[in-house]
N, C-alpha and C positions, 0 to 999 in steps of 0.2 A: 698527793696522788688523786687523780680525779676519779668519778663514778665509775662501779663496777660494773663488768661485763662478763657473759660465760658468750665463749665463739665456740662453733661448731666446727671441729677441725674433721679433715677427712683423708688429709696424708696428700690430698691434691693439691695443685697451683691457686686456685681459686681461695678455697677457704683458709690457704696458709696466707695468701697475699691480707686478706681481710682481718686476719691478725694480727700482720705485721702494720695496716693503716693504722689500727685502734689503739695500739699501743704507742705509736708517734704520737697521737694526735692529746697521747696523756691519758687514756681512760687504764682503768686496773684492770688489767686481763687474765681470764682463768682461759686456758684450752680445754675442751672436751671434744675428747674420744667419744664418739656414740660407736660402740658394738654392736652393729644389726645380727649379719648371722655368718658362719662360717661356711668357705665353699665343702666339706666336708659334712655339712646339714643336708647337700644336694647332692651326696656320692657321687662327688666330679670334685677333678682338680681346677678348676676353673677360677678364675680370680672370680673374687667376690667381695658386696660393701664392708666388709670385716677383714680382710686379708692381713697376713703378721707383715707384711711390708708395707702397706698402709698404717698401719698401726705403729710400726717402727719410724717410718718417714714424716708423720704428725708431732710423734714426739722428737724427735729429731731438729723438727721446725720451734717448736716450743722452746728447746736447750738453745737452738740459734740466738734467738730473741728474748731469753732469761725471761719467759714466763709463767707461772704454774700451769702444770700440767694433769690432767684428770680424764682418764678412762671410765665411760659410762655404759655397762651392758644394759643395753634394750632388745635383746631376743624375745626375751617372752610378750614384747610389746608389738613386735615385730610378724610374729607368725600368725594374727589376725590380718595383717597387707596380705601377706602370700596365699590365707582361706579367701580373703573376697576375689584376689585374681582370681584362682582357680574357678573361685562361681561364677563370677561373671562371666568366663567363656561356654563355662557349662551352661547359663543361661540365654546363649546366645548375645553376648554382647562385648566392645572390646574396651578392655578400663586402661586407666591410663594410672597405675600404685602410686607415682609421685606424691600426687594429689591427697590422697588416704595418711602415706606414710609422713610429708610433710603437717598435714594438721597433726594428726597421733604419735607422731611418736619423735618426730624431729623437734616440732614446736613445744608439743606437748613433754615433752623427757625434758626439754631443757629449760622450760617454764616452772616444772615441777625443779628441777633442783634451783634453778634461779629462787623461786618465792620461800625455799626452805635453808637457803644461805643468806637471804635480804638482798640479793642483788640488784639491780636497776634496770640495767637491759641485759637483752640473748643478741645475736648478732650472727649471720650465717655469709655465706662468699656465693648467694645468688644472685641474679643478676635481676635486679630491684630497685624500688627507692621508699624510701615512707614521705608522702603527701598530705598537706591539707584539701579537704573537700569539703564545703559549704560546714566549715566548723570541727568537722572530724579528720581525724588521723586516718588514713586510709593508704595501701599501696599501690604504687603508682610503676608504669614500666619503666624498665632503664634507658640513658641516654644512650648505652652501646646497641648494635644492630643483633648482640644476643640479648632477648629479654626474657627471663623467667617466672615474670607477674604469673602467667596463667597458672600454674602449679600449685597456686597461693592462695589460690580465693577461699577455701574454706578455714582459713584462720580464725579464731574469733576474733571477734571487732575491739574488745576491751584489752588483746593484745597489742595490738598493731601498735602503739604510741610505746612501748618499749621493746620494740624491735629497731636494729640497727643493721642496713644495707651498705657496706663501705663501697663495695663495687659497683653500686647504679650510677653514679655519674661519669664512671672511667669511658673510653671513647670507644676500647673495644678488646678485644684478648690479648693484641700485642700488648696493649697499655698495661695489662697484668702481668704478662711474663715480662718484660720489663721492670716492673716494679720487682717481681722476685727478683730477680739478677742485682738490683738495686742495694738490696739488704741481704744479697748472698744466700738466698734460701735455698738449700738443696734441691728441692723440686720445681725451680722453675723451668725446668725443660721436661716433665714429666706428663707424659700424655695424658688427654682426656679420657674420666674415665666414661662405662657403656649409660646410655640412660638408663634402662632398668636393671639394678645394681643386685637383681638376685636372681637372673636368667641368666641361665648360665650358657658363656660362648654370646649370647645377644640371641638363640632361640628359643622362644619362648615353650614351642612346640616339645622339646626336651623335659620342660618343666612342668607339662600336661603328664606325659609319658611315666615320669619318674613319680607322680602322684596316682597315677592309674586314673584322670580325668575321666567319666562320660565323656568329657567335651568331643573326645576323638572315635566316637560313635562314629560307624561307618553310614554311610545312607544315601538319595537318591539327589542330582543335579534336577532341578526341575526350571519350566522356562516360567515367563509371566502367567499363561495360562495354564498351567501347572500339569504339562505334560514334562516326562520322566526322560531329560537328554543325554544323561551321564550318572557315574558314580563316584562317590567320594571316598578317604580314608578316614574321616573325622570334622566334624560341622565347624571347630575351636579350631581349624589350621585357616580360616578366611574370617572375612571382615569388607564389612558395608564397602563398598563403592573400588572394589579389590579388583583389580583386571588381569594381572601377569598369575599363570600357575595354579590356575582353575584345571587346565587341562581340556577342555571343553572346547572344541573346532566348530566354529560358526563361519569362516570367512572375511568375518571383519570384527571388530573392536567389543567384547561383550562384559558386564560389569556381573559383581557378585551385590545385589537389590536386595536382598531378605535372606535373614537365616531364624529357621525355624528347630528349637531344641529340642520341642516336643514331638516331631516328625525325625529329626536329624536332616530336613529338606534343607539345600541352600539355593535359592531362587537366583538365576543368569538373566539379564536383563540387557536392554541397551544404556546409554547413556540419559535419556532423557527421562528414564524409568528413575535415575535415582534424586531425580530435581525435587525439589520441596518447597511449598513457601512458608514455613512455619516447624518449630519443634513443641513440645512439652516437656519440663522437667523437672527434677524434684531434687529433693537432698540439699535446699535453697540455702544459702548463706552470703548475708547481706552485711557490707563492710560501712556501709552508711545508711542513713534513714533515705527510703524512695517511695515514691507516691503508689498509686494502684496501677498506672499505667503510664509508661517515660518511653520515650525515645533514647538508642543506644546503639554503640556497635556491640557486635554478638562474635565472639572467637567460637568456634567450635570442634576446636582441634589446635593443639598445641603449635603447630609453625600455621596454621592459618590467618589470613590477614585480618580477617574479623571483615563483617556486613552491617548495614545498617538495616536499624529494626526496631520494632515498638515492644518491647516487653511488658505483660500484663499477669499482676501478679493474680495466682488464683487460688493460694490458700497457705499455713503456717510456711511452709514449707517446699513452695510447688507454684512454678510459673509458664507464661507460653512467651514466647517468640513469635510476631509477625514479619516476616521479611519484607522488605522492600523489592529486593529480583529475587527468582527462585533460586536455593541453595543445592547444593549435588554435597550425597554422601552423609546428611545427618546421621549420625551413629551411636545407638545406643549404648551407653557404658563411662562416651567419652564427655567432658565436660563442655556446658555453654556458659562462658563468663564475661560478662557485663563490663562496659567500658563507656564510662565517658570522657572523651578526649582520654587521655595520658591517665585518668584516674580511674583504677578496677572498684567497682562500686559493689560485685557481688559475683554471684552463680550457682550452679545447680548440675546435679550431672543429667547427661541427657535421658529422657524412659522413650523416642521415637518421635515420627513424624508428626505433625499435627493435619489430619485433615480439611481441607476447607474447600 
């Protein structure tokens, strides 16, 4: 039997396919259940990352492919992701939990029982790869046109070298559903599920409401010069560079530029209003050793294509971004992650524009 692995099952196509590679390929596989939370934590029947039919179809996939099977509750791990959502819209900013949940509690829960069983690697069905960079283990995006590197960057770095990507090199989501149907896995025709897997329905505004947020403080539409054009239901229902369902009649095309918590103001702008040549950002974590000041591309939003730019680090923890063209929509909350070539080198989440 070759080296052990614990894989992150989730009752989906993806992380049962990732299963089913690892175990071909001869490694000793354990399945884990992670329990985040139930839709019944959110008085709504709404599916959710814990659902008993997720739960039943993970183990399902496990008995297909004769491999242990283990359920792991991570709730109490879990309702720290859903307090930083809630603040950060209350702070006027819009996060992106992947991000949090993936270092804390996916990586982390399964590192923690890896290191207390002796296992070798954890292994999940993202869409990834692990690389070498100038000596280090580092990850790198997949060769399919879905990549899910950005999500990643706050990994530690003394991870990465036992972590296991079976799905970075497949060509693309046929190539998985295929492979299920391959080894007969019950869920290879099972939809994808929502990205934030504890908004319930996919809106997130439901999940302000059922916490009784600030966030949805009522308060005043203001223009760049900060006259008063409109009124809102709540500052946490928009976000930087937002244009549909403002409500807000200009005549032509106007952007949501600034949202201020302290006011409950949300600033309407034009387009050109939300251009920037530079961010600032903090919450730094860096997957290789980099100098004080590199050239890079900069993603700053999960399907964005990334720009080129000089990153200059400016302390433990905390970097800026020089753009090369100006950028539209920098947005506080979401992440700016580092990239050279194919290889994610680090990131930070974003704290605003840098002025220059």
């Amino acid at each position: 039997m070759g080296k052990k692995v614990l894989v992150a099952v989730s009752g989906g196509v993806d992380s049962s396919v990732a299963l089913a590679l690892l175990r071909e390929s001869g490694y000793d596989v354990t399945a884990v259940f992670l329990c985040l939370r139930m839709g019944a934590d959110f008085g709504t029947n709404s599916r959710s990352c814990c659902s008993p039919q997720d739960a039943a179809d993970a183990k399902a996939v496990a008995e297909k492919l004769d491999v242990k099977f283990v359920t792991l509750s991570a709730k109490n791990d879990f309702d720290p992701i859903i307090k930083s959502f809630i603040e950060d819209y209350e702070n006027g900013r819009t996060p992106n939990p992947c991000i949090r949940c993936n270092e804390k509690v996916k990586f982390g829960k399964l590192f923690g029982l890896a290191d207390s069983l002796e296992v070798d690697y954890v292994a999940t069905g993202h869409y990834a790869r692990i690389a070498e960079y100038n000596g280090s283990a580092v990850i790198a995006g997949a060769r399919a046109g879905k990549d899910q590197s950005y999500v990643l960057f706050r990994i530690p770095r003394e991870r990465i070298g036992r972590i296991l990507f079976p799905l970075g090199e497949l060509e693309n989501k046929t190539a998985v559903r295929d492979i299920a149907k391959k080894f007969g896995l019950p869920v290879h025709d099972k939809p994808d599920s929502q990205d934030v897997c504890f908004v319930p329905d996919g809106d997130y505004v439901k999940l302000l409401e059922a916490y009784k947020s600030k966030a949805l403080s009522a308060g005043n539409f203001i223009n760049t010069s900060g006259k008063i054009i409109g009124k809102h239901d709540g500052y946490g229902r928009f976000t930087i560079g937002q244009r549909r369902g403002t409500g807000v009649a200009a005549g032509h095309p106007v952007y949501v530029t600034d949202i201020n918590p302290q006011t409950a103001e949300v600033t309407i702008g034009e387009r050109q209003d939300l251009a920037a040549m530079g961010l600032i950002a903090d919450e730094s974590n860096w997957q290789a050793e980099v100098p004080e000041s590199f050239d890079a591309t900069i993603k700053i939003r999960y399907k964005n294509r990334g720009a080129a730019g000089k990153v200059i680090i400016t302390g433990k923890d905390s970097f800026e971004v020089l753009f090369e063209k100006p950028i539209e929509a920098i947005t506080p909350g979401q992440a700016a992650v580092v990239y050279r070539g194919e290889y994610l080198i680090g990131g930070g989440i974003i704290k605003g524009k840098l002025s220059i």
